[in-house]
N, CA, C and O atoms as a GROMACS GRO file, in nm:
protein
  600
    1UNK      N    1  -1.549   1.595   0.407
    1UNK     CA    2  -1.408   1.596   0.440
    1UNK      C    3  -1.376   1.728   0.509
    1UNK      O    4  -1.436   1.831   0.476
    2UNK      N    5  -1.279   1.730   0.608
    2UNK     CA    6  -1.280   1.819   0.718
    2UNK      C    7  -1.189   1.863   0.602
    2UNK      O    8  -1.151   1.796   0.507
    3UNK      N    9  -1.146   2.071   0.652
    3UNK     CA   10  -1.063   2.149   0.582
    3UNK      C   11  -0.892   2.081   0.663
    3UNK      O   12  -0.791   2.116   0.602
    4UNK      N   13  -0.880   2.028   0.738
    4UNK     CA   14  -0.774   1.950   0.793
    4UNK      C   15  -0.724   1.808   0.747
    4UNK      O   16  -0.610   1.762   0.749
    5UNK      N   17  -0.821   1.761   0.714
    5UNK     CA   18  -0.762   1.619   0.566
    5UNK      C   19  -0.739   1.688   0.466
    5UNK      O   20  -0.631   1.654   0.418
    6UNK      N   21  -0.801   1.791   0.394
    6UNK     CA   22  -0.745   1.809   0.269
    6UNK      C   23  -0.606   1.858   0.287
    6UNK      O   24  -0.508   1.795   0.247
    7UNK      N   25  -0.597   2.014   0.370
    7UNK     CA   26  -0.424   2.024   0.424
    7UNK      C   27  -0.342   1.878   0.407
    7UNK      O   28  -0.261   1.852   0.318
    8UNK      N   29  -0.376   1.806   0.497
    8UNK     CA   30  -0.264   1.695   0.553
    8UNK      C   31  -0.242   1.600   0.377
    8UNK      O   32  -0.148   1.608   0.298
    9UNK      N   33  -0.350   1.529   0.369
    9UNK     CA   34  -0.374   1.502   0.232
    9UNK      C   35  -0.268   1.589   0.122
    9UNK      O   36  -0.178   1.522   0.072
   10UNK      N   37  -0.273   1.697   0.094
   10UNK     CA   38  -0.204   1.804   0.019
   10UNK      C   39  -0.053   1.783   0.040
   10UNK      O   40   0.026   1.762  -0.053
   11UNK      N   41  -0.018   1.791   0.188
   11UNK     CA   42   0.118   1.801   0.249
   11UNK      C   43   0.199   1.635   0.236
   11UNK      O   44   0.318   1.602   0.240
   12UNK      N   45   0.077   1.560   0.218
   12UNK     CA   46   0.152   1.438   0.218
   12UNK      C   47   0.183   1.372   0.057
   12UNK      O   48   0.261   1.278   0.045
   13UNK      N   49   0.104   1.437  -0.076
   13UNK     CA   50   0.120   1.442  -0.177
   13UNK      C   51   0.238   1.532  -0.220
   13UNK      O   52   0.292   1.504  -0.326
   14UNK      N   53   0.284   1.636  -0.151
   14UNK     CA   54   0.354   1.698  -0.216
   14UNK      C   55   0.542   1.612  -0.135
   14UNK      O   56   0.652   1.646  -0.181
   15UNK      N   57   0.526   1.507  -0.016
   15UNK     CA   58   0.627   1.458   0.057
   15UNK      C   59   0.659   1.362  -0.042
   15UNK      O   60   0.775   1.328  -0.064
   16UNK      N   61   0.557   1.318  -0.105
   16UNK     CA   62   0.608   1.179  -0.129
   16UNK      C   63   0.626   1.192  -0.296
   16UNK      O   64   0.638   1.091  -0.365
   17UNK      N   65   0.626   1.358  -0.366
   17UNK     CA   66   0.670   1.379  -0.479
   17UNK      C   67   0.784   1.474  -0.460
   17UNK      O   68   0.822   1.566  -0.531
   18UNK      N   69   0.824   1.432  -0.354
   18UNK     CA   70   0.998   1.474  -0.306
   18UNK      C   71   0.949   1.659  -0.337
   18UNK      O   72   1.042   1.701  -0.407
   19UNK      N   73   0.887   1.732  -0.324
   19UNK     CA   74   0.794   1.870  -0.356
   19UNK      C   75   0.838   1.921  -0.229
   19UNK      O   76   0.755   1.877  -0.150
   20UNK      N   77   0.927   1.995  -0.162
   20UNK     CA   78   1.012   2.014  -0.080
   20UNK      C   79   0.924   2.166  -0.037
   20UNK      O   80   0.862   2.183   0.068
   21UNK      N   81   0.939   2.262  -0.145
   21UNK     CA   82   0.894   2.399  -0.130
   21UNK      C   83   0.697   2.359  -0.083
   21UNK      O   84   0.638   2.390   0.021
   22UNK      N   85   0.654   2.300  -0.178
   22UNK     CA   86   0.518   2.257  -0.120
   22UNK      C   87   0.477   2.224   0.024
   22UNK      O   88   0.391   2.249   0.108
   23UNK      N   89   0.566   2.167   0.007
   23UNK     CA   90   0.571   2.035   0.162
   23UNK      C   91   0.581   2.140   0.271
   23UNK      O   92   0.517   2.139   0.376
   24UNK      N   93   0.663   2.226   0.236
   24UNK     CA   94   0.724   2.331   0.387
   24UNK      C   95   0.591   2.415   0.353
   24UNK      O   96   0.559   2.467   0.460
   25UNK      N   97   0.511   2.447   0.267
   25UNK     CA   98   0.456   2.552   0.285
   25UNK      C   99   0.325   2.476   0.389
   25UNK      O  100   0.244   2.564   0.420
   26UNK      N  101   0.301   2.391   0.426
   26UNK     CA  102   0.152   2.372   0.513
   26UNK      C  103   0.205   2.365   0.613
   26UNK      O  104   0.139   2.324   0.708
   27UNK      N  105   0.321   2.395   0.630
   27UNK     CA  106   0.381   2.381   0.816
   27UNK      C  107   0.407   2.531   0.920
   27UNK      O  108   0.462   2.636   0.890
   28UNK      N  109   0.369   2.506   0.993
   28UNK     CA  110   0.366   2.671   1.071
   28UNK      C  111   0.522   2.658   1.100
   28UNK      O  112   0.586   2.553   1.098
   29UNK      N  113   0.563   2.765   1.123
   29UNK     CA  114   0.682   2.800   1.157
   29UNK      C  115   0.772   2.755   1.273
   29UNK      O  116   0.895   2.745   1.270
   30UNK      N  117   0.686   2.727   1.384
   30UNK     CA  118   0.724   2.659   1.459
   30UNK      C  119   0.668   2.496   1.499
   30UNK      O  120   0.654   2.451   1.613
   31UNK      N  121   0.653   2.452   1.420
   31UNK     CA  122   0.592   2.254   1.402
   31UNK      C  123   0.696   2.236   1.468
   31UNK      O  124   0.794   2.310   1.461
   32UNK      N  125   0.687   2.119   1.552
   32UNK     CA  126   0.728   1.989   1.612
   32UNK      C  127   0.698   1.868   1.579
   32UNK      O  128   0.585   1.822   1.600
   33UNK      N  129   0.788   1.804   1.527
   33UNK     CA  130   0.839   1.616   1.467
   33UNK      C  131   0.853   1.583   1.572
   33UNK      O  132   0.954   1.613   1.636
   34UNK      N  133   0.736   1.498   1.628
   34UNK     CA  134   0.845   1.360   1.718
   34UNK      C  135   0.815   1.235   1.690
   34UNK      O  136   0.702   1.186   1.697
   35UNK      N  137   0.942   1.164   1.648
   35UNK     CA  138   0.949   1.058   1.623
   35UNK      C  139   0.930   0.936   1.738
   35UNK      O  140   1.029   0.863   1.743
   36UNK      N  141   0.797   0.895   1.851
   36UNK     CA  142   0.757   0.847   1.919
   36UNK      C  143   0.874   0.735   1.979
   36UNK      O  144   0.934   0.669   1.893
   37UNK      N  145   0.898   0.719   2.080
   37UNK     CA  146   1.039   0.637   2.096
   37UNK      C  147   1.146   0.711   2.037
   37UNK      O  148   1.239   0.630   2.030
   38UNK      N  149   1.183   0.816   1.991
   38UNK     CA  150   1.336   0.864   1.948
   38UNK      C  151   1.337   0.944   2.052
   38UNK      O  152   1.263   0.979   2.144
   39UNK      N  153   1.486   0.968   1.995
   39UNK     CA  154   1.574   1.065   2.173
   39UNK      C  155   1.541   1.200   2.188
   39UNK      O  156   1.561   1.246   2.301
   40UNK      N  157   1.487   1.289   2.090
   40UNK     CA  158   1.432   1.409   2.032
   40UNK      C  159   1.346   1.475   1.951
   40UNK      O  160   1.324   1.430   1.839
   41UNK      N  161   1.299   1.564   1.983
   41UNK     CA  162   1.205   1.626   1.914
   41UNK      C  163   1.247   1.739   1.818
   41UNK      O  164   1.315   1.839   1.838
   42UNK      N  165   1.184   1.692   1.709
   42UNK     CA  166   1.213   1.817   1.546
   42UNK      C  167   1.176   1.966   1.609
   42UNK      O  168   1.056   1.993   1.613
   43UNK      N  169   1.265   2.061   1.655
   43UNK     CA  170   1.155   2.177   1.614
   43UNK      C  171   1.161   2.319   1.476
   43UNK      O  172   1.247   2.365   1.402
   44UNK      N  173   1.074   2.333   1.491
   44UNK     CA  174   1.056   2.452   1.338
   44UNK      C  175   1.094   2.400   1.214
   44UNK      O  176   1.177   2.314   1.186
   45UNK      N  177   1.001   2.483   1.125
   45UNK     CA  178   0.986   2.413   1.024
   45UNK      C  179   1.100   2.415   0.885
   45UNK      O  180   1.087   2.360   0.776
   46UNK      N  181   1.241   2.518   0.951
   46UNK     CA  182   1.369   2.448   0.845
   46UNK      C  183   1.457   2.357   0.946
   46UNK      O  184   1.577   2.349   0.917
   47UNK      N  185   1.426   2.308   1.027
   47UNK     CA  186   1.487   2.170   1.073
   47UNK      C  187   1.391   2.078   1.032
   47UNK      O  188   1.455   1.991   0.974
   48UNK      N  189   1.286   2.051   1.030
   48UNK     CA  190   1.201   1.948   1.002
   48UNK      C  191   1.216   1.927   0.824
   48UNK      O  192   1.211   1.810   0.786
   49UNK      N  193   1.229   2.008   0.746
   49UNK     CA  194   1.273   2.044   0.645
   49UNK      C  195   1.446   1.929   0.645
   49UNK      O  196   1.450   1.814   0.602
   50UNK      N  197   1.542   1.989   0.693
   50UNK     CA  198   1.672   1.937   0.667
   50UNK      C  199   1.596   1.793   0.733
   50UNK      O  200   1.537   1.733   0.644
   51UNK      N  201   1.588   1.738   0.846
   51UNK     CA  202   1.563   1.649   0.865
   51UNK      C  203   1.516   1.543   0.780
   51UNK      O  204   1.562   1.429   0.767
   52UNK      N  205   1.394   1.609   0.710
   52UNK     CA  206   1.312   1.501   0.642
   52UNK      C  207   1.385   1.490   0.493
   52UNK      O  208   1.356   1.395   0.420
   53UNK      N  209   1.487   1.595   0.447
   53UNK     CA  210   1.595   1.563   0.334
   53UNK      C  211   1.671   1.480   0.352
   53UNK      O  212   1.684   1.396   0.263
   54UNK      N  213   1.759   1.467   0.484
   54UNK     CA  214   1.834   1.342   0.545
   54UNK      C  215   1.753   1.212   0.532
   54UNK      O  216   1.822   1.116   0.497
   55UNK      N  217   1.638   1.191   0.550
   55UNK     CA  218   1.581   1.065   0.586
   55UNK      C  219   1.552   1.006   0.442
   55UNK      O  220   1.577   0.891   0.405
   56UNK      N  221   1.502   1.096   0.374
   56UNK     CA  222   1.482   1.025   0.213
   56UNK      C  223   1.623   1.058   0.135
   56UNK      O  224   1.622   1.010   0.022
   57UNK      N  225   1.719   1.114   0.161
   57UNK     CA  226   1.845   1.014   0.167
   57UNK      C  227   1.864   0.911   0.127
   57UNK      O  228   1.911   0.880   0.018
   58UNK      N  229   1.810   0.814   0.250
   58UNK     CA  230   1.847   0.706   0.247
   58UNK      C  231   1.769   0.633   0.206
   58UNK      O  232   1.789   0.512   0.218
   59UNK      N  233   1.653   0.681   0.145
   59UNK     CA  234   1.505   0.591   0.079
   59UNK      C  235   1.467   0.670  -0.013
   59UNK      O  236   1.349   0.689  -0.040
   60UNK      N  237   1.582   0.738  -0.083
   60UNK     CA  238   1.556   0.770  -0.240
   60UNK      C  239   1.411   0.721  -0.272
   60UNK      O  240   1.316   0.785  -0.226
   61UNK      N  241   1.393   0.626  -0.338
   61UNK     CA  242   1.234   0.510  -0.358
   61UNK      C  243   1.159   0.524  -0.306
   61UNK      O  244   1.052   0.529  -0.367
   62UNK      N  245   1.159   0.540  -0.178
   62UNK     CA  246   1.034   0.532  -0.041
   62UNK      C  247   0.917   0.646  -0.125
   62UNK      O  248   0.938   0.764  -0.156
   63UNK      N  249   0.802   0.568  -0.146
   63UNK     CA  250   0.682   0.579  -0.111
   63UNK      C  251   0.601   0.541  -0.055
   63UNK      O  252   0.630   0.435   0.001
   64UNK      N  253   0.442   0.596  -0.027
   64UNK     CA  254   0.382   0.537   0.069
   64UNK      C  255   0.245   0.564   0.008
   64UNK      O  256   0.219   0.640  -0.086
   65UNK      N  257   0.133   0.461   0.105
   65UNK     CA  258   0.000   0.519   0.039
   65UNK      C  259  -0.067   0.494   0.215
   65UNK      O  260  -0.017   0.427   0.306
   66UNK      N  261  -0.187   0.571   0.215
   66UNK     CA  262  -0.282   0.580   0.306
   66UNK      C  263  -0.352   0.468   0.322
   66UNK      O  264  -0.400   0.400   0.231
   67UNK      N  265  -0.359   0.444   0.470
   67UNK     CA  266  -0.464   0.326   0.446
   67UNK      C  267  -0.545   0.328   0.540
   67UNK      O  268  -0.627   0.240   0.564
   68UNK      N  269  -0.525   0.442   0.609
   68UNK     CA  270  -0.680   0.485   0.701
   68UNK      C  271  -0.652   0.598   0.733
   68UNK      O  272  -0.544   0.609   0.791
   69UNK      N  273  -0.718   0.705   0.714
   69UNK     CA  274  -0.776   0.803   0.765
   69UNK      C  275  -0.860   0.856   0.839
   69UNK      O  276  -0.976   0.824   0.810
   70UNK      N  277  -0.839   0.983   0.992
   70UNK     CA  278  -0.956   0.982   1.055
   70UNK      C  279  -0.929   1.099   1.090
   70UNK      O  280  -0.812   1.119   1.123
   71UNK      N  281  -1.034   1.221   1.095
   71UNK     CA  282  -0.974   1.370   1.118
   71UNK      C  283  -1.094   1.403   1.154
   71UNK      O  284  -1.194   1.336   1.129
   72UNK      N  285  -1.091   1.538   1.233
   72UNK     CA  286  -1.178   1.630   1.297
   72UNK      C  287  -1.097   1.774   1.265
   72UNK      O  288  -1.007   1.781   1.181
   73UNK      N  289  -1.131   1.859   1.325
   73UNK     CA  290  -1.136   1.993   1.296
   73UNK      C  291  -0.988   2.029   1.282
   73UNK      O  292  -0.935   2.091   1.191
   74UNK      N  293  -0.938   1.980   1.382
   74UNK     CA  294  -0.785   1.995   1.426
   74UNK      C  295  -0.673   1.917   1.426
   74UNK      O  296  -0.560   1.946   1.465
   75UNK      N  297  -0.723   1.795   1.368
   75UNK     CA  298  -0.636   1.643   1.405
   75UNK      C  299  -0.675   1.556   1.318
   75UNK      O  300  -0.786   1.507   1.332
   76UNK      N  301  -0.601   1.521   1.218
   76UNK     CA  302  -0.598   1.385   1.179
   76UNK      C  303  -0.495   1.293   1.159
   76UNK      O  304  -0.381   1.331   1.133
   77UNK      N  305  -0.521   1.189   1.169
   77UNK     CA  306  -0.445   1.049   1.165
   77UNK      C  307  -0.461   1.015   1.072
   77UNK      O  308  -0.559   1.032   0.999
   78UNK      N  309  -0.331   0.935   1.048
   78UNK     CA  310  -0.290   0.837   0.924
   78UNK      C  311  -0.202   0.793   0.950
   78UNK      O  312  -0.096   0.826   1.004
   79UNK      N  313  -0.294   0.622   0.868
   79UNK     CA  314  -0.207   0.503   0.897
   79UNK      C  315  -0.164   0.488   0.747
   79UNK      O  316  -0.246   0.478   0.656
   80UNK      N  317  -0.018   0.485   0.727
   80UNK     CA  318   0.059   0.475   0.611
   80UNK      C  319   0.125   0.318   0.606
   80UNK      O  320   0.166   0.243   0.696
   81UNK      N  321   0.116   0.305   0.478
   81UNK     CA  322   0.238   0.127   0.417
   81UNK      C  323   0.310   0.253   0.310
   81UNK      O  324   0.274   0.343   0.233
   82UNK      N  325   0.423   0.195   0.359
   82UNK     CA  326   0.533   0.243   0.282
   82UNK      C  327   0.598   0.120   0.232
   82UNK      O  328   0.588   0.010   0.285
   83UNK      N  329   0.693   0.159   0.079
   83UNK     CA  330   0.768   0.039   0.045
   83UNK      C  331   0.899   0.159  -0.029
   83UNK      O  332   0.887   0.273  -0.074
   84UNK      N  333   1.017   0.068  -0.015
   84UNK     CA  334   1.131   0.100  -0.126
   84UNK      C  335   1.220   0.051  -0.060
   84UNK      O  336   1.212  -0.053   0.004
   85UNK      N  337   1.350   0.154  -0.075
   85UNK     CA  338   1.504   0.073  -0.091
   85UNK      C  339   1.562   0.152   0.051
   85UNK      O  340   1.527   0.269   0.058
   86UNK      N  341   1.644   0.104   0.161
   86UNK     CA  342   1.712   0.156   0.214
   86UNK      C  343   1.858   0.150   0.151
   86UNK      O  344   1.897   0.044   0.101
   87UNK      N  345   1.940   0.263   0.152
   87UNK     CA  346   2.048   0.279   0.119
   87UNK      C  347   2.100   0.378   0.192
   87UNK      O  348   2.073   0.497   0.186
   88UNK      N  349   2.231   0.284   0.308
   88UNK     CA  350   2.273   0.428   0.443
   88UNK      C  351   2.312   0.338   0.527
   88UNK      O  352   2.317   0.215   0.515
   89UNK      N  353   2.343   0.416   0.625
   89UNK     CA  354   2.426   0.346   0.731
   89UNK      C  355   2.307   0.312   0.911
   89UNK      O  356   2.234   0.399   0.958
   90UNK      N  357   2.317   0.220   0.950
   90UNK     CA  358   2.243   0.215   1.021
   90UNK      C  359   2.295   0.067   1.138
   90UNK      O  360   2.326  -0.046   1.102
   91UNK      N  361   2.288   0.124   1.293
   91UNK     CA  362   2.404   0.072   1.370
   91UNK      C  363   2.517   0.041   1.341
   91UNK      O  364   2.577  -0.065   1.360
   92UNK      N  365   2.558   0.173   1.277
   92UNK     CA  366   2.747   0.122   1.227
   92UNK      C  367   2.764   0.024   1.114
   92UNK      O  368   2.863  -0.017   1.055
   93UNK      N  369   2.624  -0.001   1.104
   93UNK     CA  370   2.685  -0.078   0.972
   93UNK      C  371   2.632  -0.007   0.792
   93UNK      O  372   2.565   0.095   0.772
   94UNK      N  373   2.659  -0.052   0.741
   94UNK     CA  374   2.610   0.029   0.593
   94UNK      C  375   2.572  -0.094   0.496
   94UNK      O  376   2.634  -0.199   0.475
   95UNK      N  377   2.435  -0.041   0.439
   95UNK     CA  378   2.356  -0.114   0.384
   95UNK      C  379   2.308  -0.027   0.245
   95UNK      O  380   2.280   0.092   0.229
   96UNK      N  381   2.311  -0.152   0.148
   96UNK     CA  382   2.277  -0.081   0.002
   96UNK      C  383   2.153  -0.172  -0.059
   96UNK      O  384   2.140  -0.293  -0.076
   97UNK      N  385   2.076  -0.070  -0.083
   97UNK     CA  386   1.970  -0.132  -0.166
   97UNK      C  387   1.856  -0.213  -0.053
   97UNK      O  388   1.781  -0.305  -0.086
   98UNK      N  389   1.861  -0.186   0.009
   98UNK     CA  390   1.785  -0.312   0.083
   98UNK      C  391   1.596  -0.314   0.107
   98UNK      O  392   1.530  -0.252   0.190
   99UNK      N  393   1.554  -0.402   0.011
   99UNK     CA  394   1.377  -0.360   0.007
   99UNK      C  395   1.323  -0.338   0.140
   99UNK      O  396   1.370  -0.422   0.216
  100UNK      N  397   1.243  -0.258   0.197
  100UNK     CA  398   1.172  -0.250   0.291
  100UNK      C  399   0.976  -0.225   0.265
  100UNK      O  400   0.906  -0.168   0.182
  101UNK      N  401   0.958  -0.289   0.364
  101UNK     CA  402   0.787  -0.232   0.381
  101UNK      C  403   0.742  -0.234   0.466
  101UNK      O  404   0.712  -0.339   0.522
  102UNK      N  405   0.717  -0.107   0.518
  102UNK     CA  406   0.675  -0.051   0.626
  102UNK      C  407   0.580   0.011   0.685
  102UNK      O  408   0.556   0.091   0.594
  103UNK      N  409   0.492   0.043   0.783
  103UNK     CA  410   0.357   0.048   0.815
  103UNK      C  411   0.405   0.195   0.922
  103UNK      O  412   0.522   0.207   0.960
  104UNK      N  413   0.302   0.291   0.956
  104UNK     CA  414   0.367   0.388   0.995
  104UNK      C  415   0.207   0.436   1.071
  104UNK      O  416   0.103   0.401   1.015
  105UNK      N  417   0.203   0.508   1.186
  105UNK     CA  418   0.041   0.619   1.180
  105UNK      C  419   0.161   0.751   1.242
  105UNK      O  420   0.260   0.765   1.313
  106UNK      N  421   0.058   0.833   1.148
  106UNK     CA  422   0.083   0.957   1.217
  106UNK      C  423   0.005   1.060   1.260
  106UNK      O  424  -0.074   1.078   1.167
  107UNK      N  425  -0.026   1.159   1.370
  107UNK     CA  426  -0.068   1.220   1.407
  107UNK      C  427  -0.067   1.372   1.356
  107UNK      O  428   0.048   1.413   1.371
  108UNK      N  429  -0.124   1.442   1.319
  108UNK     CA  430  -0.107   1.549   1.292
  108UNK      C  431  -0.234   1.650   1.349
  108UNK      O  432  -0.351   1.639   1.312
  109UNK      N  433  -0.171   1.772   1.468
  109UNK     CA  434  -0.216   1.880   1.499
  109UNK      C  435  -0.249   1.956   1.391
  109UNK      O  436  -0.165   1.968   1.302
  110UNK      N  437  -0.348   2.007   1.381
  110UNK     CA  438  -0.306   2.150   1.295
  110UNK      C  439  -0.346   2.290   1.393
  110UNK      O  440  -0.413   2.285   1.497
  111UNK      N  441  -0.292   2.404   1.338
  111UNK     CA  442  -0.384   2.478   1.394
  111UNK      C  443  -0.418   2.591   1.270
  111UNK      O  444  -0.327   2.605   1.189
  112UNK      N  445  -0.516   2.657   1.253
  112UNK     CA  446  -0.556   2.705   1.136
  112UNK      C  447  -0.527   2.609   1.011
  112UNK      O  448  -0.562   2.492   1.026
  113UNK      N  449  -0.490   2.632   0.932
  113UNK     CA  450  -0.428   2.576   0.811
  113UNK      C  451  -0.331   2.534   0.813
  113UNK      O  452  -0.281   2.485   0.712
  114UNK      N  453  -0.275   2.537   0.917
  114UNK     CA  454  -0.073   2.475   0.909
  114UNK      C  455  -0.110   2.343   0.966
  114UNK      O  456  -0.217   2.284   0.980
  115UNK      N  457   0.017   2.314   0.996
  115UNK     CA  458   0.030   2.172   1.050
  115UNK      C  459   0.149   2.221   1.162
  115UNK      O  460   0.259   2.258   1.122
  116UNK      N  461   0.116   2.217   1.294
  116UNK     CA  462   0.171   2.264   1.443
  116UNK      C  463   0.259   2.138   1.445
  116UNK      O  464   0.375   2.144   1.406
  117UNK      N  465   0.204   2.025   1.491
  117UNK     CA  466   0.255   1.918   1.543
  117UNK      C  467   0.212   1.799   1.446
  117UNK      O  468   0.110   1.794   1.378
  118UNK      N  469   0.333   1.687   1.458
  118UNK     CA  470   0.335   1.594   1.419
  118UNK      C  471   0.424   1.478   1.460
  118UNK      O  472   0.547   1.481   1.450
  119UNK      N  473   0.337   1.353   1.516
  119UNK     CA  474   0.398   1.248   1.602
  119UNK      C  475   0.355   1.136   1.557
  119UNK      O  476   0.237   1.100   1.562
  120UNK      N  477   0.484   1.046   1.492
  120UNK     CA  478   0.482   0.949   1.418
  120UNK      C  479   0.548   0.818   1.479
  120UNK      O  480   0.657   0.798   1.534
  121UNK      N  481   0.438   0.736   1.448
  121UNK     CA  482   0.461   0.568   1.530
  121UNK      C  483   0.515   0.484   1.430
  121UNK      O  484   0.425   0.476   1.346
  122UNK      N  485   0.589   0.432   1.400
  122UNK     CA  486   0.643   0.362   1.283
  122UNK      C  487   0.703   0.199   1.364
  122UNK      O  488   0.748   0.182   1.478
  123UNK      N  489   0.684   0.119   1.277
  123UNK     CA  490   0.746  -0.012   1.285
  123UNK      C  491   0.889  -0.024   1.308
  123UNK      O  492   0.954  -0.084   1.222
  124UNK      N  493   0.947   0.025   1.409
  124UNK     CA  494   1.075  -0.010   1.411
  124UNK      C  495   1.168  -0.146   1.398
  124UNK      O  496   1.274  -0.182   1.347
  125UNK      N  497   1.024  -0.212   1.502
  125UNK     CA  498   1.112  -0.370   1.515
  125UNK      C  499   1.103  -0.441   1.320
  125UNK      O  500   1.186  -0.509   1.260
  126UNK      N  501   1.002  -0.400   1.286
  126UNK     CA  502   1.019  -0.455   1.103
  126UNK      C  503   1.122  -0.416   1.074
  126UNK      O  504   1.211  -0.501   1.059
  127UNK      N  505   1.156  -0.265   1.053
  127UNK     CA  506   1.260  -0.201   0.994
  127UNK      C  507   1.446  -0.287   1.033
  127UNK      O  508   1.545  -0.314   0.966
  128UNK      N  509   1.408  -0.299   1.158
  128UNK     CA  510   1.497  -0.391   1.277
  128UNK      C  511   1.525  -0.513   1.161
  128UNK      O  512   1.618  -0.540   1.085
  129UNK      N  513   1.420  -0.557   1.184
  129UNK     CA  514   1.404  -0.758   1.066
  129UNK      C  515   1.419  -0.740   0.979
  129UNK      O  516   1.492  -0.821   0.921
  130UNK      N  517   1.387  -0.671   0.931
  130UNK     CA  518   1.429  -0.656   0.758
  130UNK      C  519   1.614  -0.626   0.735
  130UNK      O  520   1.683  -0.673   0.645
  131UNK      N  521   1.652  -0.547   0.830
  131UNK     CA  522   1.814  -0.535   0.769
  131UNK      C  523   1.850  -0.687   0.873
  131UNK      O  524   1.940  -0.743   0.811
  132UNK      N  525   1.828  -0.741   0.955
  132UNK     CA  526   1.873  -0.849   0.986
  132UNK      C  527   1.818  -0.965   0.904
  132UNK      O  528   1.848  -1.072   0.956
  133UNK      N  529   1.753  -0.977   0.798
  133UNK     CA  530   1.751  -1.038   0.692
  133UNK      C  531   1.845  -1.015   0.603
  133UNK      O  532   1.913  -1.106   0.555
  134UNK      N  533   1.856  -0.902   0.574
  134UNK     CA  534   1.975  -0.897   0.462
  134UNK      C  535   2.145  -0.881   0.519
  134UNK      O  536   2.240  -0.866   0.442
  135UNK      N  537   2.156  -0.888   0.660
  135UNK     CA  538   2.254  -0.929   0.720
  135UNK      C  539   2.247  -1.005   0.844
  135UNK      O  540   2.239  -0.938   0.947
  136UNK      N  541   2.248  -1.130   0.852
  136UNK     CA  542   2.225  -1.250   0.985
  136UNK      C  543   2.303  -1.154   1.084
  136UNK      O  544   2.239  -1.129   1.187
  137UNK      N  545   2.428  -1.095   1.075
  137UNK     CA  546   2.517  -1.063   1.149
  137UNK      C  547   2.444  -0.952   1.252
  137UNK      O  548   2.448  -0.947   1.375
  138UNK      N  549   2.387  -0.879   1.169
  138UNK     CA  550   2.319  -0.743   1.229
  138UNK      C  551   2.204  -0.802   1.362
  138UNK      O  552   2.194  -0.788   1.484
  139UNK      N  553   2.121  -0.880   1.242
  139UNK     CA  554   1.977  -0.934   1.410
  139UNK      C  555   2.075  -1.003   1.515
  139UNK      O  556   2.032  -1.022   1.630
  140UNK      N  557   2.168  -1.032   1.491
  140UNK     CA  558   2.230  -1.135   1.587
  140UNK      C  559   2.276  -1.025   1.751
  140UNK      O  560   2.284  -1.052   1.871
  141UNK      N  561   2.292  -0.912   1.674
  141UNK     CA  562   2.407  -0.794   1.755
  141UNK      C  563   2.290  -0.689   1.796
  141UNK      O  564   2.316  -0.594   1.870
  142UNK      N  565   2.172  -0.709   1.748
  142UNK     CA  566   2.081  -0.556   1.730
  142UNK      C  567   2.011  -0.570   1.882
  142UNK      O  568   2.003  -0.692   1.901
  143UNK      N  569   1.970  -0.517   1.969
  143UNK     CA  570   1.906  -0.531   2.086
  143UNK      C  571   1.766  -0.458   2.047
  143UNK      O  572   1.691  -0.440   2.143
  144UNK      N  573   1.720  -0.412   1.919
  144UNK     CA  574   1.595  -0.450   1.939
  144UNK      C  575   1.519  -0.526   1.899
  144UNK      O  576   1.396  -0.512   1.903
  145UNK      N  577   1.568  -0.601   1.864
  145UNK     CA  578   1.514  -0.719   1.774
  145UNK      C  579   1.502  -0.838   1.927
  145UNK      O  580   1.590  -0.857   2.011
  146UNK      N  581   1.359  -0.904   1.920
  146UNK     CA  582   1.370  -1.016   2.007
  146UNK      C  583   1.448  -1.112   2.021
  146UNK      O  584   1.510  -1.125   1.915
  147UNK      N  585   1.469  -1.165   2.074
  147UNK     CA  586   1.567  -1.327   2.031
  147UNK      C  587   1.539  -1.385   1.959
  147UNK      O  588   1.437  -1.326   1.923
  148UNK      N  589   1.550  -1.490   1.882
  148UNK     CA  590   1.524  -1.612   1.829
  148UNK      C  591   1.511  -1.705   1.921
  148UNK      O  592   1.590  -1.740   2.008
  149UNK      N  593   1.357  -1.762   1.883
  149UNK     CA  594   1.344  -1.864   2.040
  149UNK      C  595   1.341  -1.988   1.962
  149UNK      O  596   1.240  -2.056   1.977
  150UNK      N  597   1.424  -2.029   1.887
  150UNK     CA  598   1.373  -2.190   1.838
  150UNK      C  599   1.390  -2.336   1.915
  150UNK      O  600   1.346  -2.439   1.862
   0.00000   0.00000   0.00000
């Protein structure tokens, strides 16, 4: 095992035990979040910090487990399933409780021991289907969701 899975490994045990002070400590000071398809990029590591407090927010529950791993000196990937509850507002509308499960890879730079960069591909169009399951109204109005071709 490369000294760059155990980091990432470490950093992603201490995310998903809500371990906030942990979590910030494997990140260099200036890391970059980009959320692949979003309008912007995270930079430094007390915005990525507030950021990632906002997001479990709304997924109190949200955990996740690994389900492939692949790293070299400087870089590893991971492909994550996540499951829990959305609770929050999302296209203007507001949603409570709502189960999700979700599939995610992420990329992670490191350089020395930190973690520089990190660029995450996530299932949007699921995330999309799933609240238009628990509201017809929403897939009907959402433009990323495909049509219904029946």
């Amino acid at each position: 095992m490369h000294d760059s899975q155990e980091t990432v490994a470490a950093f992603l045990a201490a995310e998903n035990a809500r371990d906030w002070r942990t979590w910030e400590s494997f990140l260099s000071p200036d890391v970059a979040y980009e959320l692949v398809g979003g309008k912007r990029i995270v930079r430094g590591r007390r915005n990525y910090l507030k950021h990632m407090r906002r997001v479990y927010r709304d997924l109190e529950d949200w955990r996740f487990t690994l389900v492939e791993v692949a790293a070299s000196r400087s870089t590893v990937l991971v492909e994550f399933r996540g499951s829990g509850h959305f609770s929050g507002v999302h296209g203007g509308m507001r949603y409570e409780g709502i189960p999700l499960q979700l599939r995610a890879v992420c990329v992670f730079r490191l350089r020395g021991r930190r973690i520089h960069r990190v660029r995450e591909y996530w299932d949007a169009i699921g995330f999309e289907r799933q609240l238009g399951e628990a509201n017809p109204d929403y897939s009907r109005s959402s433009p990323a969701l495909p049509a219904n071709r029946e």
